[in-house]
N, C-alpha and C positions, 0 to 999 in steps of 0.2 A: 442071224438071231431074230427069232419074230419077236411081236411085241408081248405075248404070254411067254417068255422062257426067264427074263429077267425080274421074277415076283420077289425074289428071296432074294437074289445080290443086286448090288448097285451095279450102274451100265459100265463098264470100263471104258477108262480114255484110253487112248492111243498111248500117253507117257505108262499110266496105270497098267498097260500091258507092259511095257517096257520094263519096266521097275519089277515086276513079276520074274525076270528072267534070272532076278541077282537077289530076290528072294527065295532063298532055300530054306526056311524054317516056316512058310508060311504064315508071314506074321503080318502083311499088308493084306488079307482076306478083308473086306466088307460086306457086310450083311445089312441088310433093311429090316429095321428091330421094329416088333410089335407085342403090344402090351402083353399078349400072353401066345402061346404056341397052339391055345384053341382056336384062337384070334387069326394066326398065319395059316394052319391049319383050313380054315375056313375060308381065307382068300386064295388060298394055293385052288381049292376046290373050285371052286367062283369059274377063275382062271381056267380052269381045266374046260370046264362046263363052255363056257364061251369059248373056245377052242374049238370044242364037240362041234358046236354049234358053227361056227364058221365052215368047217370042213361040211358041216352035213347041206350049207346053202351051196355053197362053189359047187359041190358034186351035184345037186339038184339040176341048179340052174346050168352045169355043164351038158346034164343027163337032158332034160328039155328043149336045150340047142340044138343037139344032137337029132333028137328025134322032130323035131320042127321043120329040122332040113331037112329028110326024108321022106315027107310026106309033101 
């Protein structure tokens, strides 16, 4: 799990998994509540964006490696 994929649920513990197995009704779900869903909305984006962004530097700076050596 990277650190953008946990924006909307809480990190699960090791027991927290646990406890999930003998939960069949789903009713230990936690969520990270925000005042409004334009509000989550808005940081799910955030999140995504910085994501974008991280892949576009690693592939960059891979891509310049790459061709640095070659020459």
């Amino acid at each position: 799990m990277n650190r953008y994929s946990c924006l909307l649920f809480t990190k699960p513990s090791f027991l927290g998994g646990l406890s999930k197995l003998f939960d069949l009704g789903g009713t230990l779900n936690n969520y990270n509540l925000y005042a409004s869903g334009n509000l989550a909305d808005m940081r799910a984006f955030q999140e995504d964006w910085n994501a974008i962004g991280d892949d576009m530097r690693n592939t960059l700076t891979a891509y310049q490696y790459v061709h640095e050596t070659q020459e």
